[in-house]
Backbone as a printed PyTorch tensor [residue, N CA C, xyz], in Angstrom:
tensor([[[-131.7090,  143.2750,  -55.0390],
         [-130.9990,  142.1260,  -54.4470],
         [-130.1990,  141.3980,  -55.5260]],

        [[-128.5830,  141.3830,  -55.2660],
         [-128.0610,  140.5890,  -56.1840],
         [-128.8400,  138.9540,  -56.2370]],

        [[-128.3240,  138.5290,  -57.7810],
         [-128.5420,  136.6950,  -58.3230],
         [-127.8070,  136.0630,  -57.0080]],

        [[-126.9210,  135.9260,  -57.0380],
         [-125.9670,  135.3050,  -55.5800],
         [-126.7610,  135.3660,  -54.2480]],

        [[-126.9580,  136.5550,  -53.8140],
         [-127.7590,  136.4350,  -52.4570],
         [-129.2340,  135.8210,  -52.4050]],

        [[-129.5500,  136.2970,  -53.3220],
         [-131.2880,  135.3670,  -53.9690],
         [-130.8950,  134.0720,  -53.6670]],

        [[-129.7290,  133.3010,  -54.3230],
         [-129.6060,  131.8060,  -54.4950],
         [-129.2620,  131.2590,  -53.1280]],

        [[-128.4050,  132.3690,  -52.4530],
         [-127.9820,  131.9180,  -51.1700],
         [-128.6860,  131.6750,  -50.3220]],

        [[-129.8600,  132.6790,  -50.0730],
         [-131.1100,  132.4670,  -49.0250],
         [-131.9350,  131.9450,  -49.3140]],

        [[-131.9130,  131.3060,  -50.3810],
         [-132.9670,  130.2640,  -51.1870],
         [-132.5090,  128.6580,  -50.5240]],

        [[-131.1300,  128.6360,  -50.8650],
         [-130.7660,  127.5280,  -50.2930],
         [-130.2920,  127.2030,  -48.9720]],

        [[-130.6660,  128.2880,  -48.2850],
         [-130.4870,  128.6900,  -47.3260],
         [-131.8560,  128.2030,  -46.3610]],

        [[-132.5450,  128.4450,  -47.0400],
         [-134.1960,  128.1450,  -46.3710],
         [-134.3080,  126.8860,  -46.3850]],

        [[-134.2190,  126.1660,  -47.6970],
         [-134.3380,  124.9090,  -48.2930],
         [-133.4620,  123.9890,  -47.9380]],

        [[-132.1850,  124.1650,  -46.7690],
         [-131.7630,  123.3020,  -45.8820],
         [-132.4720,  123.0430,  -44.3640]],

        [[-132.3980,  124.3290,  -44.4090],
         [-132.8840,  124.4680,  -42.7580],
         [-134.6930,  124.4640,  -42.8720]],

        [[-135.3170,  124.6680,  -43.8390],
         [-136.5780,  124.1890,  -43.8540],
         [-136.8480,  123.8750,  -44.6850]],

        [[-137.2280,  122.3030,  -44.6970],
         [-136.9700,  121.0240,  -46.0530],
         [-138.2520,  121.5250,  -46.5330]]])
């Protein structure tokens, strides 16, 4: 898994589940 997509679904989670 690219650095970029890691960060993306990271912050990705961490909006939509605080």
């Amino acid at each position: 898994m690219h650095v970029l997509t890691y960060f993306s679904l990271k912050t990705a989670f961490n909006l939509f589940i605080p």
